[in-house]
PAZAPA-4460 file (N, C-alpha, C; in steps of 0.05 Angstrom, whole numbers, plus 32768, in hexadecimal, padded with zeros to 4 digits):
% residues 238
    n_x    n_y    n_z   ca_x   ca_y   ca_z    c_x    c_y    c_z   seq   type   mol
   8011   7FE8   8000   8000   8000   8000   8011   8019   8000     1      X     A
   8007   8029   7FEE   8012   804C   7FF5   8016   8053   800B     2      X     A
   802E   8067   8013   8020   8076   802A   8018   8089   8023     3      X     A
   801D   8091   8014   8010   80B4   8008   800D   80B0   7FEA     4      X     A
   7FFB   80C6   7FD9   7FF3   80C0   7FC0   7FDF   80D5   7FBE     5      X     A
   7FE6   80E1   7FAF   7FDA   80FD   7F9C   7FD5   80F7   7F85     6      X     A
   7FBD   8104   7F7B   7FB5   80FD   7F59   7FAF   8110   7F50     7      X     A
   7FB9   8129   7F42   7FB0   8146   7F3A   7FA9   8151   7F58     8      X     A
   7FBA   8152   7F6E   7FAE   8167   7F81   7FB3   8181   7F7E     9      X     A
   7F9E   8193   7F82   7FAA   81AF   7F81   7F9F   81BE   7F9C    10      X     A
   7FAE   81D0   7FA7   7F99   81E1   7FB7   7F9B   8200   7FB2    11      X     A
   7F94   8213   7FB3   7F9B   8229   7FAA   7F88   823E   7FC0    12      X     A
   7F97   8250   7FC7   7F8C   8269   7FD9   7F7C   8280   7FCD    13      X     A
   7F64   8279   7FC3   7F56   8292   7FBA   7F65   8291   7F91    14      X     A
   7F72   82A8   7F98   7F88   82AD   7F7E   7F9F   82A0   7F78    15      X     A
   7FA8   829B   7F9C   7FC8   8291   7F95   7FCA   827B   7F95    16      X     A
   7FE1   8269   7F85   7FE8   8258   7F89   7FF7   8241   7FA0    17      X     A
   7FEB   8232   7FA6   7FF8   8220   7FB6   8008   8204   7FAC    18      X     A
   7FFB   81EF   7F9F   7FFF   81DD   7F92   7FEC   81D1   7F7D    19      X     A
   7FFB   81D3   7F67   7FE5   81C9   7F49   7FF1   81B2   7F44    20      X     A
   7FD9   81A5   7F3D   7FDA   8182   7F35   7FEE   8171   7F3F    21      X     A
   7FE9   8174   7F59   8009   8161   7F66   7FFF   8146   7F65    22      X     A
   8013   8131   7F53   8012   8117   7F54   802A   810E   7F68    23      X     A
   8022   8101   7F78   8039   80F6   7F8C   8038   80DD   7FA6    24      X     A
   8047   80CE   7F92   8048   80AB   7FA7   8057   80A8   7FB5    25      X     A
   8055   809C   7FCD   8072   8098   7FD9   805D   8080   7FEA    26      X     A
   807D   8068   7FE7   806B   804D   7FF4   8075   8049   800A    27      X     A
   8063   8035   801D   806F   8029   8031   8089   8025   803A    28      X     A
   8094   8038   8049   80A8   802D   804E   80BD   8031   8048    29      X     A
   80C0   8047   803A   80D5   8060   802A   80DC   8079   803D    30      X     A
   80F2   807E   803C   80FB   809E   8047   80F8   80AF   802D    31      X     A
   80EC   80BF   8027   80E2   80C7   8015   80E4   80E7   801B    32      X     A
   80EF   80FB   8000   80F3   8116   8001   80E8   8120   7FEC    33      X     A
   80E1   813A   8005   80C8   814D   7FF1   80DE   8162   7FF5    34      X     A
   80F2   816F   7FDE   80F8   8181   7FDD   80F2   819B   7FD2    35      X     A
   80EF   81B5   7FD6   80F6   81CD   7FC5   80F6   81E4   7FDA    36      X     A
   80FF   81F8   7FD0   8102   821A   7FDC   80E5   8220   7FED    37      X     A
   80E8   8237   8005   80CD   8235   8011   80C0   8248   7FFE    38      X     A
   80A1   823F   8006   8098   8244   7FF6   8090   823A   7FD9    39      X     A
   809C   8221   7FCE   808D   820C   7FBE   807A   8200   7FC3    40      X     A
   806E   8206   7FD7   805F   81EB   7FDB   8054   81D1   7FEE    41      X     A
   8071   81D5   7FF9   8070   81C0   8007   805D   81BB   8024    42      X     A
   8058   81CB   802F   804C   81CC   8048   8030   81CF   8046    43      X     A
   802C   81D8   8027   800E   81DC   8023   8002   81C2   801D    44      X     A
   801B   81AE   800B   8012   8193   8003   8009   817F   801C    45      X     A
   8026   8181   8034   801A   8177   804C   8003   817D   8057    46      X     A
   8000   818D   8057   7FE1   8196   806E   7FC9   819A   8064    47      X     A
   7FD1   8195   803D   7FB5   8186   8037   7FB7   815E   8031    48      X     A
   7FC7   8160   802F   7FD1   813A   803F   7FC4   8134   8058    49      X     A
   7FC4   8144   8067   7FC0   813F   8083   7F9A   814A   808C    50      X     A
   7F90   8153   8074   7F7B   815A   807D   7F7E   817B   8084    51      X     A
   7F90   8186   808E   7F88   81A0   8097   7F86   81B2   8081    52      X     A
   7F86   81B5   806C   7F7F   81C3   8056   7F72   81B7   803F    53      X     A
   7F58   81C0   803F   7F3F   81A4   802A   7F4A   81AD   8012    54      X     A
   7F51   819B   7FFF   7F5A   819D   7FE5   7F47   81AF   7FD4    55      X     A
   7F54   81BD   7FB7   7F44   81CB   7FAD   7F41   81BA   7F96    56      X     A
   7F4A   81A2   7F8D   7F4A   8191   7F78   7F57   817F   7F79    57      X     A
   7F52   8160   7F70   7F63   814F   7F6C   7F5A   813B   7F8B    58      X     A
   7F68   8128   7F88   7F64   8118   7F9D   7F7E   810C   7FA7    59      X     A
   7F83   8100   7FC5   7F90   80EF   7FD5   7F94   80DB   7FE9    60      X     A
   7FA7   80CA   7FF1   7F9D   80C1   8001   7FB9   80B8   8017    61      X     A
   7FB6   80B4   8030   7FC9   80AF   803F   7FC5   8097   804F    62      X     A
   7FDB   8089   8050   7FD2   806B   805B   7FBE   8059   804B    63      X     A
   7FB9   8060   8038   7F92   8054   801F   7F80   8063   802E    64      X     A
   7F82   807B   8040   7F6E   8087   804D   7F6E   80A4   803E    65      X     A
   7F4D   80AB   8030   7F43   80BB   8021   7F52   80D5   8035    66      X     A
   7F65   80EE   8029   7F69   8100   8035   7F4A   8121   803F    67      X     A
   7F37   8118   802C   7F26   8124   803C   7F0F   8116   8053    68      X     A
   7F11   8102   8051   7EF4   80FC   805E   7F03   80EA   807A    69      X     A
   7F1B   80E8   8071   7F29   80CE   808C   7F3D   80E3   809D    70      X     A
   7F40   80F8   80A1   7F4F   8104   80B3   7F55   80FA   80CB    71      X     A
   7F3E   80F9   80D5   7F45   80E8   80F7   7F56   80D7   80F4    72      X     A
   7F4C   80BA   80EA   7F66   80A7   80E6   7F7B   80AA   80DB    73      X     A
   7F7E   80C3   80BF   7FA1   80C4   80BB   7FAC   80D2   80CE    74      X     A
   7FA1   80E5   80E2   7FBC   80E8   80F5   7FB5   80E1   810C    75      X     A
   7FA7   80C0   8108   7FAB   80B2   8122   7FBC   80A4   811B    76      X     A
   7FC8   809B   8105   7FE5   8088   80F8   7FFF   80A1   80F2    77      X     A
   7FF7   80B1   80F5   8012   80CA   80E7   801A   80D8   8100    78      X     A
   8038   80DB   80F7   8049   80EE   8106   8048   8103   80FE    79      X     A
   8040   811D   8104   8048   813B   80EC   8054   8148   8105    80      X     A
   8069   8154   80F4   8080   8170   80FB   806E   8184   80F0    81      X     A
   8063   8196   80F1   805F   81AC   80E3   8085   81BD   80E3    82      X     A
   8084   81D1   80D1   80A0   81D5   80CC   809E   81F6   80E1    83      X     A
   8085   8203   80EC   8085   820F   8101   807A   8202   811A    84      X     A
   8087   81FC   8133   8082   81F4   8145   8077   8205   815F    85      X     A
   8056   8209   8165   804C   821C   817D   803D   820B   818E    86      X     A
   8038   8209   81A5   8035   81FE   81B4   801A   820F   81CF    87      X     A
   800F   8202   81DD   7FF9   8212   81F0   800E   8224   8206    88      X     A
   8014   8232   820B   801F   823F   8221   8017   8231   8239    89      X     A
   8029   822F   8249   801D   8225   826D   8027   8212   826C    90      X     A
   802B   8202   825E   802F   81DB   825E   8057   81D8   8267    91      X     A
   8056   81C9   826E   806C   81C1   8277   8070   81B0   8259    92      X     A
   8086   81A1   824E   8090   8196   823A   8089   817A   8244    93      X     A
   8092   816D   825C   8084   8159   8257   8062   8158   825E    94      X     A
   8055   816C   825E   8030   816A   825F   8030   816B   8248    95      X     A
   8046   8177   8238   8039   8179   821D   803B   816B   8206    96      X     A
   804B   8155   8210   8050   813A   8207   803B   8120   820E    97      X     A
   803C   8124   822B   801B   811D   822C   8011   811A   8222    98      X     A
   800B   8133   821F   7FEA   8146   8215   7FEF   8134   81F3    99      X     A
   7FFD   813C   81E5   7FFD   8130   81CD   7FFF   810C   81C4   100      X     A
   8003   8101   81D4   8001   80E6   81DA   7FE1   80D9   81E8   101      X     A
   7FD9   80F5   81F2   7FB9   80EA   81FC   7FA9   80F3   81E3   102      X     A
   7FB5   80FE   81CF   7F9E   8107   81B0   7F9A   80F5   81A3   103      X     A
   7FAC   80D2   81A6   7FB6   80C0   81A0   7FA6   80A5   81B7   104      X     A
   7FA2   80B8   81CA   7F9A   809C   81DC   7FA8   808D   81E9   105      X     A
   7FC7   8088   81E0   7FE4   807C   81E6   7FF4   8088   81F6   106      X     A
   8000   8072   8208   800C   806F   821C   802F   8076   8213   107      X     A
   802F   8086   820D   804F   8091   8202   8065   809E   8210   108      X     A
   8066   808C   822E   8077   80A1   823B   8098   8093   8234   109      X     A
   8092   8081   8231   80B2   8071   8232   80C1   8082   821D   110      X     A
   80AF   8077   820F   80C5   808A   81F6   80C5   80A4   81E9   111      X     A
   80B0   80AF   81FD   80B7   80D0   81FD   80CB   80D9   820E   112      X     A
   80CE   80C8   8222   80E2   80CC   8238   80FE   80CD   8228   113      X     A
   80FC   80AD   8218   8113   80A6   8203   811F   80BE   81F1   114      X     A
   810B   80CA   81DF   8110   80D7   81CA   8119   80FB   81D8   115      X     A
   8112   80FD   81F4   8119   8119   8203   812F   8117   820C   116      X     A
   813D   80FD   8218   815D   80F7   8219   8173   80FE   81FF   117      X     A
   8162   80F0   81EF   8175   80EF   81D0   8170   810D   81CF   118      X     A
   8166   811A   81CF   8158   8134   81C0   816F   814C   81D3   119      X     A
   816F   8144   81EA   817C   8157   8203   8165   816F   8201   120      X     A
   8155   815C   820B   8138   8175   8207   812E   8171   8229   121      X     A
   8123   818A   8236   8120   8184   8255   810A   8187   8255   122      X     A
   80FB   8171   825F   80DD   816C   825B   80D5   817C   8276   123      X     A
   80E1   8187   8282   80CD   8196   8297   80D0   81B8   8294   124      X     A
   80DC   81C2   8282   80DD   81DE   8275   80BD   81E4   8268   125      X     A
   80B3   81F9   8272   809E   81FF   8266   80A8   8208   8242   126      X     A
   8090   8205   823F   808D   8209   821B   8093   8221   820D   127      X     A
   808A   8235   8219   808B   824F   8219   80A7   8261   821B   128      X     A
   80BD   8247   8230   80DE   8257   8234   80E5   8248   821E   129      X     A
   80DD   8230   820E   80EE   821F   81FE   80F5   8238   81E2   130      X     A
   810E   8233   81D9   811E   8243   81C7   811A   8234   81B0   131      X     A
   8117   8242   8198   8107   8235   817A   811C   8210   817D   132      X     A
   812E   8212   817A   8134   81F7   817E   8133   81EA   818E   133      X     A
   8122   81F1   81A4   8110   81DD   81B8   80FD   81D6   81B9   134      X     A
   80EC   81E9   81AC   80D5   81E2   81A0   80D3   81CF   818D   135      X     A
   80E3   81D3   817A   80E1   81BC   8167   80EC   819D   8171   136      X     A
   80FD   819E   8183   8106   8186   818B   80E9   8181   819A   137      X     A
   80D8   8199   81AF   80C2   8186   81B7   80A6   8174   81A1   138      X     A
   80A4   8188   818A   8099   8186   8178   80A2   8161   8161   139      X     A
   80C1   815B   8169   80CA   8149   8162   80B6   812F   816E   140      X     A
   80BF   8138   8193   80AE   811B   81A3   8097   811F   819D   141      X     A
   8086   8130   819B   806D   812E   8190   8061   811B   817C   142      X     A
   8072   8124   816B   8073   8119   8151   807C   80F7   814D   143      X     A
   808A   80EB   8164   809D   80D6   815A   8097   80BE   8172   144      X     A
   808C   80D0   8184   8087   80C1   819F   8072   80A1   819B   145      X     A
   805F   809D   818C   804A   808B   8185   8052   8079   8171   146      X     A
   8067   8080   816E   8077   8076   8150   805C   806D   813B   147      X     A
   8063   8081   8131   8051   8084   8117   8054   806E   80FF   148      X     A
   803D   8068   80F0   8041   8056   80DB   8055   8065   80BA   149      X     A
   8040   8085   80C4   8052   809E   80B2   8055   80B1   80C6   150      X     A
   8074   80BF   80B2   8084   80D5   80C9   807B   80DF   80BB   151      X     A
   806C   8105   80B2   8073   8117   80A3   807B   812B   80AF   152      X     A
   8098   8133   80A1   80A6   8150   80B5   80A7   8159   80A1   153      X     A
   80A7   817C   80A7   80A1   818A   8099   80BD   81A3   80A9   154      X     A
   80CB   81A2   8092   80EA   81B4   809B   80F1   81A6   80B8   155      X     A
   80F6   818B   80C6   80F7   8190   80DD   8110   818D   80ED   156      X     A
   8123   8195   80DB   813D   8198   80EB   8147   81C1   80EB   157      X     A
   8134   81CF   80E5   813C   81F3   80E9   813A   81F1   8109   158      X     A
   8147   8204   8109   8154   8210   8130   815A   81FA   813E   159      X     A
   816D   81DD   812E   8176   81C5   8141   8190   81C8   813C   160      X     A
   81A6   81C6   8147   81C2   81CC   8147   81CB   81AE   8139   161      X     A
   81E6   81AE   8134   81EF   819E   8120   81EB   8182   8130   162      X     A
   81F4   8180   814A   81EE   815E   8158   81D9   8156   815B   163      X     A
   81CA   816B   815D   81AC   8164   815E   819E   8158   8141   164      X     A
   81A7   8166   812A   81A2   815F   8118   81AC   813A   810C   165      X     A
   81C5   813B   811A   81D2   8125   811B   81BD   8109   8125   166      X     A
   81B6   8117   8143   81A7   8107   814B   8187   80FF   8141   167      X     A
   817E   8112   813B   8169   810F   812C   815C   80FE   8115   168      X     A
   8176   80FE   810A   8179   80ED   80F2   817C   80D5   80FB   169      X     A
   8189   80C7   810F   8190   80B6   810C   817D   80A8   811E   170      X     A
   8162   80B7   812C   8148   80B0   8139   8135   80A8   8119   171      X     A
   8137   80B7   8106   812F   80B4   80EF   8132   8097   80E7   172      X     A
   814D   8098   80E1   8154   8074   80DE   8150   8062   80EB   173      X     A
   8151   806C   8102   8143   804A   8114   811F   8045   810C   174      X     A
   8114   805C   810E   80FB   8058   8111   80F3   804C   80EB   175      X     A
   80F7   805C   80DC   8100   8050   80BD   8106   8031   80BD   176      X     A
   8114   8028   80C0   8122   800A   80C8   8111   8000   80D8   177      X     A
   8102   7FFC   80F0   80EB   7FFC   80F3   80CC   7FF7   80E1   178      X     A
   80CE   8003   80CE   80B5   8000   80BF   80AE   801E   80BB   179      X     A
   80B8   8037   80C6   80A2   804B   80C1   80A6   8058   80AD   180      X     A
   8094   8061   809A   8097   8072   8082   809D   808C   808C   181      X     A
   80B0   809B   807B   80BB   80B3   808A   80BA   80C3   8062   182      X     A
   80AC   80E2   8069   80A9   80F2   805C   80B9   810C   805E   183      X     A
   80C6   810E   8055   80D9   8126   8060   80DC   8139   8051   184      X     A
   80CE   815B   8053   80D5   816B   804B   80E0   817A   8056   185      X     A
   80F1   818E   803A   810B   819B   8045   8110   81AC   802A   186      X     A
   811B   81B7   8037   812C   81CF   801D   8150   81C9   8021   187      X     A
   8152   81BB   8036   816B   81B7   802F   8177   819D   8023   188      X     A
   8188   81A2   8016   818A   818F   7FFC   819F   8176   8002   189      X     A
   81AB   817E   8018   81C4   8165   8022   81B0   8152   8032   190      X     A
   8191   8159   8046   8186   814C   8058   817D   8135   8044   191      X     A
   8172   813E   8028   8163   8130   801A   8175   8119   800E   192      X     A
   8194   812B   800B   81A5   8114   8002   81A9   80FF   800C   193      X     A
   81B1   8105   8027   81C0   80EE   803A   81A9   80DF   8043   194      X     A
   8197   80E3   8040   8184   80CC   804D   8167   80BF   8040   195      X     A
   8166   80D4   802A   814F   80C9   8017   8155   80AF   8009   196      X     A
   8138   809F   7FF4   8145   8093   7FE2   8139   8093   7FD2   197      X     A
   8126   80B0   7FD6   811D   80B8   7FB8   8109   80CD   7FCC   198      X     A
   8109   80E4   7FB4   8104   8106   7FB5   80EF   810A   7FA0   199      X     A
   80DF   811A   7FA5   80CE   8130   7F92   80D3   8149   7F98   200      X     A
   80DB   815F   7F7D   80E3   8171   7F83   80D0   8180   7F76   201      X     A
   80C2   8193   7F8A   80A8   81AA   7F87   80B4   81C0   7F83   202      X     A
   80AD   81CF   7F6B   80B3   81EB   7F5E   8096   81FB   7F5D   203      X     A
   8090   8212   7F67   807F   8220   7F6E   805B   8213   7F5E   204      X     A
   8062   8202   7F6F   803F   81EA   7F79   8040   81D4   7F6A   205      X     A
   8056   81D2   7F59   8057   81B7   7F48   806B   81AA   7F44   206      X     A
   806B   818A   7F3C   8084   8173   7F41   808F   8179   7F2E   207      X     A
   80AE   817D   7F2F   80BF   8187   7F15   80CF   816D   7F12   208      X     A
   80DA   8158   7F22   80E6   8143   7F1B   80E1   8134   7F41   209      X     A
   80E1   811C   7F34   80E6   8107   7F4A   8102   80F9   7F44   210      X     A
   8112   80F9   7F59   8131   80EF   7F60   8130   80D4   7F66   211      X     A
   813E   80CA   7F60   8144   80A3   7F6C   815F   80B1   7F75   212      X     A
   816A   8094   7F7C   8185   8094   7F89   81A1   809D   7F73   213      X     A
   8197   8092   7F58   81AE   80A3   7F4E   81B5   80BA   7F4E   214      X     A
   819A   80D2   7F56   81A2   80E8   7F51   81A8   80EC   7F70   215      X     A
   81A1   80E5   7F81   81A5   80E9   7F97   81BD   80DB   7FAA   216      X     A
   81CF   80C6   7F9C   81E8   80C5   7F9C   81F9   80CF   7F91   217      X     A
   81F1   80E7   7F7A   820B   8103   7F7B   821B   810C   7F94   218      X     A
   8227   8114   7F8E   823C   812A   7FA9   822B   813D   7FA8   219      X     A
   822C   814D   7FC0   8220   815A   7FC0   821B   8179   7FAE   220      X     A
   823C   8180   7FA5   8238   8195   7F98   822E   8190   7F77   221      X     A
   822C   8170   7F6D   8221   816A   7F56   8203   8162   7F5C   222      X     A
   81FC   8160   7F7C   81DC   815F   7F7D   81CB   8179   7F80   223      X     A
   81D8   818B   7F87   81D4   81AE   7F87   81CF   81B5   7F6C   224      X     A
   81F0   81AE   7F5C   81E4   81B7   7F49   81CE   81AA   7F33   225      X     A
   81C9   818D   7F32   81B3   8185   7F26   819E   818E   7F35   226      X     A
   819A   818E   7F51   8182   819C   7F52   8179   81BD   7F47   227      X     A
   8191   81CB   7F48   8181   81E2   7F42   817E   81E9   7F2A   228      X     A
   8190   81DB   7F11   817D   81D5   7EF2   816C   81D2   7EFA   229      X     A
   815F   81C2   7EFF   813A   81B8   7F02   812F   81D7   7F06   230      X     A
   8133   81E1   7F1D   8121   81FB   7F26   812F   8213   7F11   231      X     A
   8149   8219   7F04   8146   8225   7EF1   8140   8226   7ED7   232      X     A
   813D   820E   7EC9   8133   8202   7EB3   8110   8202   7EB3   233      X     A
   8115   81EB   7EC6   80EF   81EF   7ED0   80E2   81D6   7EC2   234      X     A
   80F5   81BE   7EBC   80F0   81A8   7EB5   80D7   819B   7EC2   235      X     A
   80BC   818D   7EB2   80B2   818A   7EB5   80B3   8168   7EC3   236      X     A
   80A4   8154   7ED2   80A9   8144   7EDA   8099   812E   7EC7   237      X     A
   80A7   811D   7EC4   8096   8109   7EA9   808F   80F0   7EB7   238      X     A
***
């Protein structure tokens, strides 16, 4: 089964553009990259994946679950990062790990406990003192604590320092190896390298090429520059 799958989706804001006719598969069980510049697209595609933005055309589905009418159950199987991380004021970090583990019904302390060690995240700092890269690390256990059947992160290594990033990734791979489908968008082009094994790259609301591993075992300064032909050319995806 798919985990995700688009057939002509589009959504569009009134006038402006968000995303036109996005076709896009990614199966079971893939680390899978949604690349491009902010502002392509990408966050608009998630959060109508996810239900929170009703499509303006086209159809999808996540897990074989219809993206408009099944919401509840896709993010009772999904992990989401949003790529801005805000939180209720007042909560202590671990209530608010809790708190997001009881939206779930699940008993997730072990390995929120787990993932706040690895993270060097202090679960008893209110929400409100946490500094943008604390937030996102709490936004991580959120996200990772239930171990999800799908991850979708959305930018989720901005304001994490380089070991953190280190570590992150390599929470990525266990849980991946594991079984979980992991969706990963990003604008940065080395994250997509080192750990994808296959990319779609979105140019302002549409698929301009999908990557396998050959292109994505370039070095990096020959994967830079194949990627940014694509966005200056404007190669269409076949």
């Amino acid at each position: 089964m798919e985990a995700l799958r688009t057939e002509k989706l589009s959504k569009s804001y009134g006038k402006v553009r968000g995303i036109i006719e996005l076709d896009l598969r990614v199966e079971q069980g893939e680390f899978f990259g949604f690349i491009g510049p902010n502002g392509a697209g990408k966050s608009t595609t998630i959060r109508t994946l996810l239900g929170l933005l009703r499509p303006t055309s086209g159809k999808g589905t996540v897990l074989g679950l219809d993206i408009t009418r099944k919401t509840e159950e896709i993010l009772a199987h999904v992990g989401y990062l949003p790529s801005e991380t805000v939180f209720y004021p007042g909560m202590k970090v671990r209530e608010l790990i809790r708190f997001s583990a009881g939206l779930r019904r699940r008993d997730c302390g072990k390995e929120g406990d787990v993932l706040c060690e690895r993270l060097r995240l202090d679960p008893n700092r209110r929400v409100e003192e946490l500094s943008l890269g604390n937030r996102k690390k709490a936004g991580i256990v959120c996200a990772l604590q239930h171990r999800p059947e799908l991850l979708i992160l959305d930018e989720p290594t901005s304001g994490l320092d380089p070991l953190i990033q280190r570590e992150f990734f390599a929470i990525l791979k266990e849980y991946h190896a594991a079984g979980t489908t992991v969706f990963l968008s990003s604008h940065v082009l080395s994250e997509i390298r080192r750990n994808c094994s296959e990319a779609l790259v979105l140019r302002e609301g549409r698929a301009v090429a999908r990557l396998g591993r050959a292109e994505l075992d370039k070095s990096e300064e020959e994967f830079e520059d194949f990627f940014l032909r694509y966005y200056m050319e404007g190669d269409e995806e076949t």
